[in-house]
Backbone as a printed PyTorch tensor [residue, N CA C, xyz], in Angstrom:
tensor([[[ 72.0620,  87.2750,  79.5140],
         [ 72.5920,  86.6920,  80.7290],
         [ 71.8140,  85.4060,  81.0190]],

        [[ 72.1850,  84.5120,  80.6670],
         [ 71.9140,  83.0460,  81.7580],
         [ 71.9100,  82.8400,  82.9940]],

        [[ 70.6780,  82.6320,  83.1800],
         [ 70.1880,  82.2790,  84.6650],
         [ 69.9550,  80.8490,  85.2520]],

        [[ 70.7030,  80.4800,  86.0460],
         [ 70.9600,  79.2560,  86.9260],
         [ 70.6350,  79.1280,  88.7370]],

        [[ 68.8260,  78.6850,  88.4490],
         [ 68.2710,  78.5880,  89.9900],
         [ 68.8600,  76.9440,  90.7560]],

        [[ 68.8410,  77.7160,  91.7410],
         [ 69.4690,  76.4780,  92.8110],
         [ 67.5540,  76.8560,  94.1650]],

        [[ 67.2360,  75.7990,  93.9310],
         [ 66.2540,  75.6810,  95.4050],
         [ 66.2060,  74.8330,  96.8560]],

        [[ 66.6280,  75.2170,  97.7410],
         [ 66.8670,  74.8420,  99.0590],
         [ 65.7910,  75.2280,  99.7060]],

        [[ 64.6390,  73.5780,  99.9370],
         [ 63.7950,  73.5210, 101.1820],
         [ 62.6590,  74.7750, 100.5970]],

        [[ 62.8250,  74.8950,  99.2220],
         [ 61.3590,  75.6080,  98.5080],
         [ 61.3490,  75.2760,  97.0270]],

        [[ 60.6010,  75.5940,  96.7310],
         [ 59.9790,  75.1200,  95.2140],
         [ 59.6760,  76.3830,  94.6750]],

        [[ 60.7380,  77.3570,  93.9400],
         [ 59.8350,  78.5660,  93.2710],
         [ 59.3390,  78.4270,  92.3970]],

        [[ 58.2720,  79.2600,  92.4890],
         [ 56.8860,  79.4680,  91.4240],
         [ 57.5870,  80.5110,  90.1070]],

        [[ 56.6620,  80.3680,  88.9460],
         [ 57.2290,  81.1360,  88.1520],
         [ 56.9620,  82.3450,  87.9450]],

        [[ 56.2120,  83.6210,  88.4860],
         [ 56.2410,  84.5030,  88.9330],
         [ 57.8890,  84.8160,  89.6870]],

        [[ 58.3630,  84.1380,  90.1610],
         [ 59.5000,  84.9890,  90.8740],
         [ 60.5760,  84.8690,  90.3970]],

        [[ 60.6130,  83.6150,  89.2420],
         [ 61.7690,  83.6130,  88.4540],
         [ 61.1450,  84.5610,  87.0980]],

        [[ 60.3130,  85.1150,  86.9180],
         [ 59.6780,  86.3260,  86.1430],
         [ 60.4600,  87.2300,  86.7430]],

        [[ 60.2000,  87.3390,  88.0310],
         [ 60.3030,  88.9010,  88.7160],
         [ 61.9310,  88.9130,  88.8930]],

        [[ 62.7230,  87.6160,  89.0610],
         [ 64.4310,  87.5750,  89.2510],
         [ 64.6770,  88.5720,  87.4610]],

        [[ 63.7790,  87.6870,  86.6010],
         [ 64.9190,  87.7130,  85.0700],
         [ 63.8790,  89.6850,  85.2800]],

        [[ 63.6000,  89.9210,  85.2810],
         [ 62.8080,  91.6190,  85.1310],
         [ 64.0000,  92.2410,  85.8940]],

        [[ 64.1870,  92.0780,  87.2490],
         [ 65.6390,  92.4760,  87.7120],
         [ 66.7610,  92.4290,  87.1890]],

        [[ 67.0740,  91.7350,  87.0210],
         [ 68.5440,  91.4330,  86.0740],
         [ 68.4110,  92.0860,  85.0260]],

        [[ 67.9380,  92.0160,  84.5620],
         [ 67.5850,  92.3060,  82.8810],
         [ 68.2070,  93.7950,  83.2340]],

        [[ 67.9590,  94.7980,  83.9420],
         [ 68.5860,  95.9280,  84.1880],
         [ 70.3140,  96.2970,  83.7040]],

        [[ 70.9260,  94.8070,  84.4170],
         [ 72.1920,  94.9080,  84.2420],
         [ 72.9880,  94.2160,  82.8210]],

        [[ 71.8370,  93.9800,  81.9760],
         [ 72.2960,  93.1330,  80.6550],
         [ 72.7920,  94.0320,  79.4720]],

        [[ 72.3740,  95.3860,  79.8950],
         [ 74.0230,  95.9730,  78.9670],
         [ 75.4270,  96.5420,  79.5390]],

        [[ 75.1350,  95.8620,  80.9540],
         [ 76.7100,  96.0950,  81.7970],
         [ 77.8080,  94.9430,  81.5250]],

        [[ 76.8760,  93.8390,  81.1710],
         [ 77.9420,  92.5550,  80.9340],
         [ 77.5360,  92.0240,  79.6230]],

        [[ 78.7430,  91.3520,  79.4420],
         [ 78.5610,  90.2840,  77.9150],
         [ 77.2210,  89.3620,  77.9110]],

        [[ 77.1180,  88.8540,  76.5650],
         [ 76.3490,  87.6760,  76.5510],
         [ 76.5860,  86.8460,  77.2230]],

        [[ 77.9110,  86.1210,  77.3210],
         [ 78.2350,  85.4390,  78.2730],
         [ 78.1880,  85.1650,  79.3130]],

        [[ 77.3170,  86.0370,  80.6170],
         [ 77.4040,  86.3900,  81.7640],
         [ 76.8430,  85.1880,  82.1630]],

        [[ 76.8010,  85.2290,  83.1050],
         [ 76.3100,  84.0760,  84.4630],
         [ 75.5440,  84.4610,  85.3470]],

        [[ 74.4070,  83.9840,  86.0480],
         [ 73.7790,  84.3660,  87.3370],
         [ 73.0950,  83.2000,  87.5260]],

        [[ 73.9370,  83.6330,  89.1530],
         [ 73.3330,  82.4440,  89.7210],
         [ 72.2330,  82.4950,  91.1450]],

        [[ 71.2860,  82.1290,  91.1890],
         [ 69.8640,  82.5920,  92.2730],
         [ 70.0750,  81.1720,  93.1120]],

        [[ 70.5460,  81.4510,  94.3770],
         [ 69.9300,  80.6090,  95.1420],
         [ 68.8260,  80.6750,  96.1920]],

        [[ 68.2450,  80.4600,  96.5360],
         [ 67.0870,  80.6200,  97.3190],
         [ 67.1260,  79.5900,  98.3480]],

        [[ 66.8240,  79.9830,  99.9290],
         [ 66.7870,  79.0360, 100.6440],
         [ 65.9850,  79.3330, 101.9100]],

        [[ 65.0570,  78.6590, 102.5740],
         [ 64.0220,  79.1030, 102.9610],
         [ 64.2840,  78.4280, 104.3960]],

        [[ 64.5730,  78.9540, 105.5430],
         [ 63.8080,  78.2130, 107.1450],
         [ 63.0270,  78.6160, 107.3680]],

        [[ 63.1550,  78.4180, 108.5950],
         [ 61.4060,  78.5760, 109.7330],
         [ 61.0610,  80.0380, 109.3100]],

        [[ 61.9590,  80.8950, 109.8460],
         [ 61.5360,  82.2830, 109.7960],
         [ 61.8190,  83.2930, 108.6920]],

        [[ 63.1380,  82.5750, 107.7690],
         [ 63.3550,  83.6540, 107.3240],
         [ 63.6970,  83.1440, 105.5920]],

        [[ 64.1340,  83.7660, 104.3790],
         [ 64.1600,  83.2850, 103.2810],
         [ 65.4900,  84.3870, 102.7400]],

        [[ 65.9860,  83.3910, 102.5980],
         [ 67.7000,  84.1920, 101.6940],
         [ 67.9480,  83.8940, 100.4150]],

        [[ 68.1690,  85.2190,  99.8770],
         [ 68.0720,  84.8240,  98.4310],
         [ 69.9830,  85.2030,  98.0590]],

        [[ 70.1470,  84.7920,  97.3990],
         [ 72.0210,  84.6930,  96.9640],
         [ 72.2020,  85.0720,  95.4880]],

        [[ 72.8640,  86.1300,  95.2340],
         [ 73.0590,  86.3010,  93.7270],
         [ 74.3780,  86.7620,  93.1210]],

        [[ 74.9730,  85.6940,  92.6620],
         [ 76.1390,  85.2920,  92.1990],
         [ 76.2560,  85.6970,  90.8000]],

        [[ 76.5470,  87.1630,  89.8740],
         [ 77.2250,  87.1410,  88.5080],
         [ 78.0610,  86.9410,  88.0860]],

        [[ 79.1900,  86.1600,  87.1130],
         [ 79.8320,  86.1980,  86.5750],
         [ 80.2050,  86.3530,  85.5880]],

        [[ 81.0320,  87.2100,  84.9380],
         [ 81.4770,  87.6770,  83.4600],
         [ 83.0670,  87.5640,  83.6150]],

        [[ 83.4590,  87.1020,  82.5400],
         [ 84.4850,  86.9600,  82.2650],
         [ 85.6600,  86.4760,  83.3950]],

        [[ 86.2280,  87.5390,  84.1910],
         [ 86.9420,  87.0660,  85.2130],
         [ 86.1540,  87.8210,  86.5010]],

        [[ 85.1680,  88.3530,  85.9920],
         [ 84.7910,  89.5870,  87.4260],
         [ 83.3720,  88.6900,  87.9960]],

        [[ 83.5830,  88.4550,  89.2060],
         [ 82.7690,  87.9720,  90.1030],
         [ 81.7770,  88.9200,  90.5910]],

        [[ 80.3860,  89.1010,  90.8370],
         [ 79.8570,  90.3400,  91.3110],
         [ 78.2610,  89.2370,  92.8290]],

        [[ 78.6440,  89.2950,  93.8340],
         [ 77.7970,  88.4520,  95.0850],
         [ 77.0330,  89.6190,  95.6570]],

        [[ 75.9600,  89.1150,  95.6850],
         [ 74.8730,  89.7250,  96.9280],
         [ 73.9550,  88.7120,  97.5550]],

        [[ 74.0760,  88.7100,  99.1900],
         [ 73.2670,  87.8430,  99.5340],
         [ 72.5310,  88.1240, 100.9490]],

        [[ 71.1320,  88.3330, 100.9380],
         [ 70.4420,  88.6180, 101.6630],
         [ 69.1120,  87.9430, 102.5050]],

        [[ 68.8900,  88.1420, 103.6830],
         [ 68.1390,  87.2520, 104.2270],
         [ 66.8550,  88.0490, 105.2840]],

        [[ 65.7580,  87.7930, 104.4960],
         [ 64.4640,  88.7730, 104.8240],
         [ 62.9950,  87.5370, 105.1660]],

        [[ 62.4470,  88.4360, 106.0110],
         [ 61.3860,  87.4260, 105.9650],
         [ 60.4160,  86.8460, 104.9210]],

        [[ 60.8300,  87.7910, 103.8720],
         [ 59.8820,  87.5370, 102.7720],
         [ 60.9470,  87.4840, 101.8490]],

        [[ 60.4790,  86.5930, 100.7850],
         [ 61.6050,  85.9100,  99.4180],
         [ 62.0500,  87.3560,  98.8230]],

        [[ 60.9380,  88.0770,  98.1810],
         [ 60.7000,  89.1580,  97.2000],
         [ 61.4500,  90.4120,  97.8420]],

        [[ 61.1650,  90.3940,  99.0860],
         [ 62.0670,  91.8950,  99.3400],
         [ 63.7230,  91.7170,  99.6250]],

        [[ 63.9960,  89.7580,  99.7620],
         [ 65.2040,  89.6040,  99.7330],
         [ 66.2690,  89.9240,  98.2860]],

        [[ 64.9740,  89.5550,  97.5800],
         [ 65.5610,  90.1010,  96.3580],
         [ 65.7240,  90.9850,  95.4740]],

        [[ 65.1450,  91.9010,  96.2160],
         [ 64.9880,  93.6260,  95.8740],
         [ 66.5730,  93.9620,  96.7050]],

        [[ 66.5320,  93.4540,  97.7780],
         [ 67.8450,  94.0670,  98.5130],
         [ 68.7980,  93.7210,  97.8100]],

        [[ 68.8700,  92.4280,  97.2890],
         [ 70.2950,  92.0080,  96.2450],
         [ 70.5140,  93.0390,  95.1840]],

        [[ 69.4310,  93.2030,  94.6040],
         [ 69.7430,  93.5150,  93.5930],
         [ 70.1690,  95.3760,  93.5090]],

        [[ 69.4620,  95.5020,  94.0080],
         [ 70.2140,  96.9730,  95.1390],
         [ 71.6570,  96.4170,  95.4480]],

        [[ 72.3350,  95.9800,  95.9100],
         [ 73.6110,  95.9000,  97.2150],
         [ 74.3860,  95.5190,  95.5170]],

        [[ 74.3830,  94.8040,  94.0880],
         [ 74.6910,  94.6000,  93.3340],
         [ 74.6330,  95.6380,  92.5290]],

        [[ 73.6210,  96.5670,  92.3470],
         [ 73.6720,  97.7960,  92.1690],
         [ 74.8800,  98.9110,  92.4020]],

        [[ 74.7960,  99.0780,  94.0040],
         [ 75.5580,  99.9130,  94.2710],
         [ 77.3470,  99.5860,  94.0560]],

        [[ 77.4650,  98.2390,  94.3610],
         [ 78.8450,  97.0760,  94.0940],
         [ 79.0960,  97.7750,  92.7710]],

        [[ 78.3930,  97.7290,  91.6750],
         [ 78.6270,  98.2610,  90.1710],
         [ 79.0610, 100.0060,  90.1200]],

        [[ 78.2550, 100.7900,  91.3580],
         [ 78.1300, 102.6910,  91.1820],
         [ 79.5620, 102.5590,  91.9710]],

        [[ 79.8860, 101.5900,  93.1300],
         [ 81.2780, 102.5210,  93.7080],
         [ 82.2680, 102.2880,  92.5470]],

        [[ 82.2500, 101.0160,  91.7690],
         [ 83.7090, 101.2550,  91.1830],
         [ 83.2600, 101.0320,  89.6560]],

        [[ 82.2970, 101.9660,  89.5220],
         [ 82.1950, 102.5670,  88.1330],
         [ 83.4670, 103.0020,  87.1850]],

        [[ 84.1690, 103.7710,  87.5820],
         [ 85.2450, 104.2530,  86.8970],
         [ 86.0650, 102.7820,  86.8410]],

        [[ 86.3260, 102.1170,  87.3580],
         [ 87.3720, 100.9200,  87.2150],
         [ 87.1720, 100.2110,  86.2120]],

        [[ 85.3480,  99.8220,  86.5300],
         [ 84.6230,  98.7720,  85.8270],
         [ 84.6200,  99.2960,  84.2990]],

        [[ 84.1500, 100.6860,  83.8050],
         [ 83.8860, 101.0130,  82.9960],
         [ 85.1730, 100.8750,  81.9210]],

        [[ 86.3670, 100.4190,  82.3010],
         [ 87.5650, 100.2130,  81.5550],
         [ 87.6300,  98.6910,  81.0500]],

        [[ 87.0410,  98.0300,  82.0960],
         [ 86.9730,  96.0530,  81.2720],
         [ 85.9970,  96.1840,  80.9440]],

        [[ 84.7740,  96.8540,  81.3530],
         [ 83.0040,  96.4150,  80.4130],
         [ 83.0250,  97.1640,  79.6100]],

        [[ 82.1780,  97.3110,  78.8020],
         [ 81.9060,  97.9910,  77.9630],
         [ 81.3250,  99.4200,  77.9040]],

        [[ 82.3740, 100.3940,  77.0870],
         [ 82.1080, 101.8330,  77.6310],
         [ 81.2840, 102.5170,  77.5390]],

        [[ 80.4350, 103.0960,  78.6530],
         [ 79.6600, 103.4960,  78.6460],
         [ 78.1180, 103.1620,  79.4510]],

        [[ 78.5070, 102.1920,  79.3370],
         [ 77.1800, 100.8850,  79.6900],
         [ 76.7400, 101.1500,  80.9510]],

        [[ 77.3690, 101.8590,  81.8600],
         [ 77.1670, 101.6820,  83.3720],
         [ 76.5490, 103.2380,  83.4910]],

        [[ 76.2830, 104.3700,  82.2140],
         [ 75.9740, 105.4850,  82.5820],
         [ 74.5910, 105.1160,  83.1690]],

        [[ 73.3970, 104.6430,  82.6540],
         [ 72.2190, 104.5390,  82.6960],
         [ 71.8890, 104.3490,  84.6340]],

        [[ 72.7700, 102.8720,  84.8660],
         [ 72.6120, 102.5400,  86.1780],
         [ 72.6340, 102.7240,  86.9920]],

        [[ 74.0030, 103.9060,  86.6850],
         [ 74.7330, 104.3850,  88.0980],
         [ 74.2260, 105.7330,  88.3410]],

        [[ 73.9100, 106.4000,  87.4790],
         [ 73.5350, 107.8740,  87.3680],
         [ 72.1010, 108.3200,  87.6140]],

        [[ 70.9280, 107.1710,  88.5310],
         [ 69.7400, 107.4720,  88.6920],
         [ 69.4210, 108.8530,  88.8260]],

        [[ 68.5170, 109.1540,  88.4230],
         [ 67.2140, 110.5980,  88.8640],
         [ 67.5470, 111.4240,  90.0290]],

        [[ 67.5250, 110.6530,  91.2690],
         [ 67.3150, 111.0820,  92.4200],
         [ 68.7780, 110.9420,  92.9930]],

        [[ 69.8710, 110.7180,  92.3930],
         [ 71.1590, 111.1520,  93.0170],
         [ 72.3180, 111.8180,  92.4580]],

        [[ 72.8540, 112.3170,  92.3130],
         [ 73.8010, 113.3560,  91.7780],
         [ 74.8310, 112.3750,  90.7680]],

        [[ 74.9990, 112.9620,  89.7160],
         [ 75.6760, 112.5860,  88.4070],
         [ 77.0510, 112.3110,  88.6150]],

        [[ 77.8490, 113.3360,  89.4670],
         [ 78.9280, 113.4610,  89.7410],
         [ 79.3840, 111.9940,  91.0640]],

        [[ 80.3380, 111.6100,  90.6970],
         [ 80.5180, 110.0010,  91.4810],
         [ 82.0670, 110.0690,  91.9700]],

        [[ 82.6970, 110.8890,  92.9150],
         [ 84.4050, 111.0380,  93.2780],
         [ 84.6500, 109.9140,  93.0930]],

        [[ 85.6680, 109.5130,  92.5970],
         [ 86.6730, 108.0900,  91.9510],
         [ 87.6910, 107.9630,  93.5520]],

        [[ 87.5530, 106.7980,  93.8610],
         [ 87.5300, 106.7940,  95.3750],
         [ 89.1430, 105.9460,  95.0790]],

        [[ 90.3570, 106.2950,  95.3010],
         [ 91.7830, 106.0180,  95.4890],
         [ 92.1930, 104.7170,  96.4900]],

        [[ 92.6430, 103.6750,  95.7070],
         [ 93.1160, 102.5020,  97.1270],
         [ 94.0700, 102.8720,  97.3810]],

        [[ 94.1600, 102.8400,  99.0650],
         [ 95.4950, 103.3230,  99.2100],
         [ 96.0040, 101.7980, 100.0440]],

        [[ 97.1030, 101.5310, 100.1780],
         [ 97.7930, 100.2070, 100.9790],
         [ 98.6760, 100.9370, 102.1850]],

        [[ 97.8570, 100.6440, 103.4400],
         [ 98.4210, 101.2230, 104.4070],
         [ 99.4760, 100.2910, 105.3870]],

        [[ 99.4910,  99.3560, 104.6150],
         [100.6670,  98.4810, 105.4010],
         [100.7080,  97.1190, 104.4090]],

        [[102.0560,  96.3470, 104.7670],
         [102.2300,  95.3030, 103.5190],
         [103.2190,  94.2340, 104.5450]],

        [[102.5090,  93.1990, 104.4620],
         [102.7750,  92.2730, 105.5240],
         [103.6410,  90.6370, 104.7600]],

        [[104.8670,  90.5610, 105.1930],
         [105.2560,  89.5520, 104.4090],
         [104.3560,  88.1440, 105.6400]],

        [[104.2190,  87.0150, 104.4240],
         [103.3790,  85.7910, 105.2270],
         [104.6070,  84.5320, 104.7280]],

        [[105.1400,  83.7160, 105.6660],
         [106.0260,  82.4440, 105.7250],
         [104.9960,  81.6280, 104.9250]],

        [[105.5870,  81.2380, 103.4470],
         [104.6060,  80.5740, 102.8850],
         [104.8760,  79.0490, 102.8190]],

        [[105.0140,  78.1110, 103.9240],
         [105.5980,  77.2340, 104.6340],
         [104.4280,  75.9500, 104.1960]],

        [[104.5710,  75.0130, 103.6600],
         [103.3590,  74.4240, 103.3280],
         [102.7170,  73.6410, 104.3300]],

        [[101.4850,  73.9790, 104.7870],
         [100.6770,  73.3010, 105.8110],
         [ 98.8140,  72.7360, 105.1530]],

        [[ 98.3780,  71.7260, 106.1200],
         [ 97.0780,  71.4340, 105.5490],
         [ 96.0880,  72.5180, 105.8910]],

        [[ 94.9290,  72.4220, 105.3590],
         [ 93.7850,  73.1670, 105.6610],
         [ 93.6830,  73.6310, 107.3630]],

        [[ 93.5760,  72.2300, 107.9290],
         [ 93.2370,  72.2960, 109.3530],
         [ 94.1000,  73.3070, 110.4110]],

        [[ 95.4350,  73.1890, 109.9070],
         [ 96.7270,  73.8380, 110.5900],
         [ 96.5600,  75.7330, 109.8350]],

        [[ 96.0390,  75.8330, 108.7690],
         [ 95.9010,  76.9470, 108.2770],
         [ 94.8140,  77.6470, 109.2450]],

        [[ 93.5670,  76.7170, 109.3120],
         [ 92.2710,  77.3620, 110.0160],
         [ 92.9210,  77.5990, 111.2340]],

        [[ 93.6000,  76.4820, 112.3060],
         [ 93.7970,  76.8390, 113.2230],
         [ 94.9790,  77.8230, 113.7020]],

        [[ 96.0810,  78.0200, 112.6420],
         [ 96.6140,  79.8340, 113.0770],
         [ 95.6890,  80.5480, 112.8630]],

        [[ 94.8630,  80.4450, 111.7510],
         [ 93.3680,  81.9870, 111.8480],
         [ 93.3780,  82.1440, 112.9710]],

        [[ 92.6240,  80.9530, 113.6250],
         [ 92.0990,  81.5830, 114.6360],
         [ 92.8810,  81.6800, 115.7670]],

        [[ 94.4990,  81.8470, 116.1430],
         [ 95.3250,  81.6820, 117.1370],
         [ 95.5000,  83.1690, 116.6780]],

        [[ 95.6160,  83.7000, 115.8540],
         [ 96.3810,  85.2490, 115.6520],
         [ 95.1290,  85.7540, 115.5420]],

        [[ 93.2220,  85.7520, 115.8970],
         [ 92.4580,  86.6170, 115.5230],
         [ 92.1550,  87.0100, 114.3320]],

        [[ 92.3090,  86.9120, 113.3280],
         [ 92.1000,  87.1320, 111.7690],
         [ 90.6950,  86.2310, 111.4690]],

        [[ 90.2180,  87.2210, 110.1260],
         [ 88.8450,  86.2130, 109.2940],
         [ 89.4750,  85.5530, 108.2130]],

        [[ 90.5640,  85.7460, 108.0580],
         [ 91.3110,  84.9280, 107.2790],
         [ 93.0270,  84.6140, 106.9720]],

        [[ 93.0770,  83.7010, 106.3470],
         [ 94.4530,  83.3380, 106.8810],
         [ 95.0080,  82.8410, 105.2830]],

        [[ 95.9530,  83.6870, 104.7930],
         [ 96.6180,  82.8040, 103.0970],
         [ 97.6260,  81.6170, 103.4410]],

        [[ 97.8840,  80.6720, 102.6190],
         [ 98.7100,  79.6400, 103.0700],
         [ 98.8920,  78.6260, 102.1020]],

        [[100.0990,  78.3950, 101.6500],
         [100.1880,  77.3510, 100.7600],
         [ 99.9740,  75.6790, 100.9800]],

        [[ 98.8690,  75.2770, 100.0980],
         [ 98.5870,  73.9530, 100.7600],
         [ 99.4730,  72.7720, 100.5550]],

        [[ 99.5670,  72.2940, 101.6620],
         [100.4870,  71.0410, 101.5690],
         [ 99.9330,  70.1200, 100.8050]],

        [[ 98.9940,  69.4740, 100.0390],
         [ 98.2790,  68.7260,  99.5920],
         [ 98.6420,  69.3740,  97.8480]],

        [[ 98.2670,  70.5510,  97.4900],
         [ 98.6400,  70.5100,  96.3210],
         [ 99.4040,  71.8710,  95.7340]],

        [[100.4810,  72.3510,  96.6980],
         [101.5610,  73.3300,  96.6910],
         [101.1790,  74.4430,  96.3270]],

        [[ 99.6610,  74.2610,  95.5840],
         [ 99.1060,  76.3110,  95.5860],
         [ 98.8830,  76.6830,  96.8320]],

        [[ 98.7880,  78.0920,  96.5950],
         [ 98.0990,  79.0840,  97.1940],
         [ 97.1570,  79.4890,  97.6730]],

        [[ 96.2800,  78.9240,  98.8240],
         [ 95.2000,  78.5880,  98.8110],
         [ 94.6970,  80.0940, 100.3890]],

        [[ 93.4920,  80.5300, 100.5070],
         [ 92.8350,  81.5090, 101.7030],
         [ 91.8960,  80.3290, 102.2290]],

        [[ 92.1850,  80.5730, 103.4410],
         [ 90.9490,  79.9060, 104.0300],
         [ 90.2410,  81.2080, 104.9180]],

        [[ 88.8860,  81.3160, 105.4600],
         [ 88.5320,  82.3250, 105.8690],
         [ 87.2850,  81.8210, 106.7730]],

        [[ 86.7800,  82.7420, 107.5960],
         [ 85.4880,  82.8150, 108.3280],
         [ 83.9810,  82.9090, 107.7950]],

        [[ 83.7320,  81.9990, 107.6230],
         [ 81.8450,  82.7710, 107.1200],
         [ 81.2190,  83.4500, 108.0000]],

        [[ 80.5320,  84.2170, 107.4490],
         [ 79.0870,  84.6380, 108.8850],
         [ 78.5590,  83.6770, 109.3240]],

        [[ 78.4510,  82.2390, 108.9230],
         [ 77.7370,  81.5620, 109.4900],
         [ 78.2240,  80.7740, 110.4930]],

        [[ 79.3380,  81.0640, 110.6790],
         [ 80.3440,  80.5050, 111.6030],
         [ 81.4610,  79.5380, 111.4170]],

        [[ 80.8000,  79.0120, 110.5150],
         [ 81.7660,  77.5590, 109.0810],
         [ 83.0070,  78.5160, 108.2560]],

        [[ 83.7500,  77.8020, 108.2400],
         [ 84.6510,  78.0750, 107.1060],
         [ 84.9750,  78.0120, 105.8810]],

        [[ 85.5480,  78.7960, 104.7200],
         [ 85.6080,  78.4340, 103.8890],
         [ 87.3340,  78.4010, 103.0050]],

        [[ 87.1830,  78.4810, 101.5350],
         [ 88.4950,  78.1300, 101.3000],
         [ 88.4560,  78.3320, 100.2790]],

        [[ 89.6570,  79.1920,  99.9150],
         [ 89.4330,  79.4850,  98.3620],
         [ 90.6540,  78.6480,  97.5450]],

        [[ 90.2660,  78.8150,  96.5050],
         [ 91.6760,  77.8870,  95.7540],
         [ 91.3760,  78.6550,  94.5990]],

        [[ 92.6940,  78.9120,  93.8570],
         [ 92.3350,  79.8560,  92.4190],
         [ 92.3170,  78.7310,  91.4710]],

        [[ 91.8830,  79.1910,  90.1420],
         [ 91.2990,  78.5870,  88.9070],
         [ 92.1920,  79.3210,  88.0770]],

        [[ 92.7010,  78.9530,  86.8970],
         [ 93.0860,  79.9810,  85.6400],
         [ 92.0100,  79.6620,  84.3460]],

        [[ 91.9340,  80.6440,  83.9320],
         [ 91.0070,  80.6730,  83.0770],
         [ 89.3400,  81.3930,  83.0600]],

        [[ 89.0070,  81.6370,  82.1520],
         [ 87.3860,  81.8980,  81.9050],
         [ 86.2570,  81.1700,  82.8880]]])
C-alpha cells in the first residue's frame, strides 16, 4: 500500500509516519498492491485531526478524527477503519480477496460469529432531475431540511450531490469512471 502524507500547519516527524505505515500494514492483505492511503494531518490551537483516506480499486474506505493528541487520533482511525471493514465483511469478502479479512475481523476478545446485517429500502423517492447550478442545488438543501440534495448540473449535464459537512461548508460530489 502507498502512502501519501498531506501536512497542514505541522511538520511530521518520522516516528509517526513509522507508527502510520506499522498501522496500516495490518490491512495490507485486505487490499491489492495497488491500494492508496492517504494521511492528512492538521493541527490548531487545541486540537490535531488526523484523516485517512484508502483506496483500492473502486472501494473508497475514510476515517477522520480529531483528538488532542496526533497519536491517539490515529489509533481512533484506524479502529473506526477497522470496524468499516468487520460490519461488511461478508460483502467485502466477495470483491477482496477471499479470505483476507478472517485475521482482522475475528479478534481474540470478540466472538467469531458476525450476523450478515440485510439492507433493506424503506422508501424510494422519485427527484425532478431539472438542470440547475450548484448554488440553486445548495439552496433547495437547505429549503426542504436535508444534508444533502442530488441534482443534475447545469454547467455540465451530470449528476452531481451536493451535501453538508460537519464543518458547516459544503461539499459536492461529481462521479469519475474508471480506476
Amino acid at each position: 500500500m502507498k502512502i501519501t502524507y498531506t501536512e497542514r500547519k505541522v511538520n511530521l516527524r518520522d516516528n509517526f509516519k513509522q507508527r502510520v505505515e506499522k498501522k496500516l500494514s495490518k490491512f495490507d492483505k485486505i487490499f491489492s498492491d495497488e491500494a492508496q492511503a492517504f494521511v492528512v494531518v492538521t493541527v490548531d490551537k487545541n486540537s490535531q485531526t488526523v484523516e485517512i483516506t484508502i483506496r483500492d480499486k473502486s472501494m473508497v474506505y475514510r476515517a477522520e478524527k480529531t483528538m488532542p493528541e496526533m497519536n491517539d487520533a490515529l489509533d481512533k482511525c484506524v479502529d473506526v477503519l477497522g470496524r468499516q471493514l468487520r460490519k461488511n465483511k461478508s460483502k467485502l469478502e466477495k470483491r477482496l480477496r477471499q479470505g483476507s479479512l478472517e485475521e482482522l475481523v475475528a479478534p481474540v476478545d470478540e466472538p467469531a460469529v458476525v450476523e450478515e446485517e440485510d439492507y433493506t429500502v424503506v422508501r424510494t423517492k422519485d427527484i425532478p432531475v431539472k438542470p440547475i447550478s450548484v448554488d440553486e442545488a445548495i439552496l433547495q438543501m437547505n429549503m426542504v431540511g436535508h444534508k444533502f440534495f442530488m441534482f443534475t448540473n447545469a454547467e455540465t449535464g451530470e449528476v452531481n450531490v451536493v451535501y453538508l459537512r460537519d464543518d458547516g461548508n459544503y461539499g459536492l460530489l461529481v462521479p469519475t469512471f474508471g480506476d
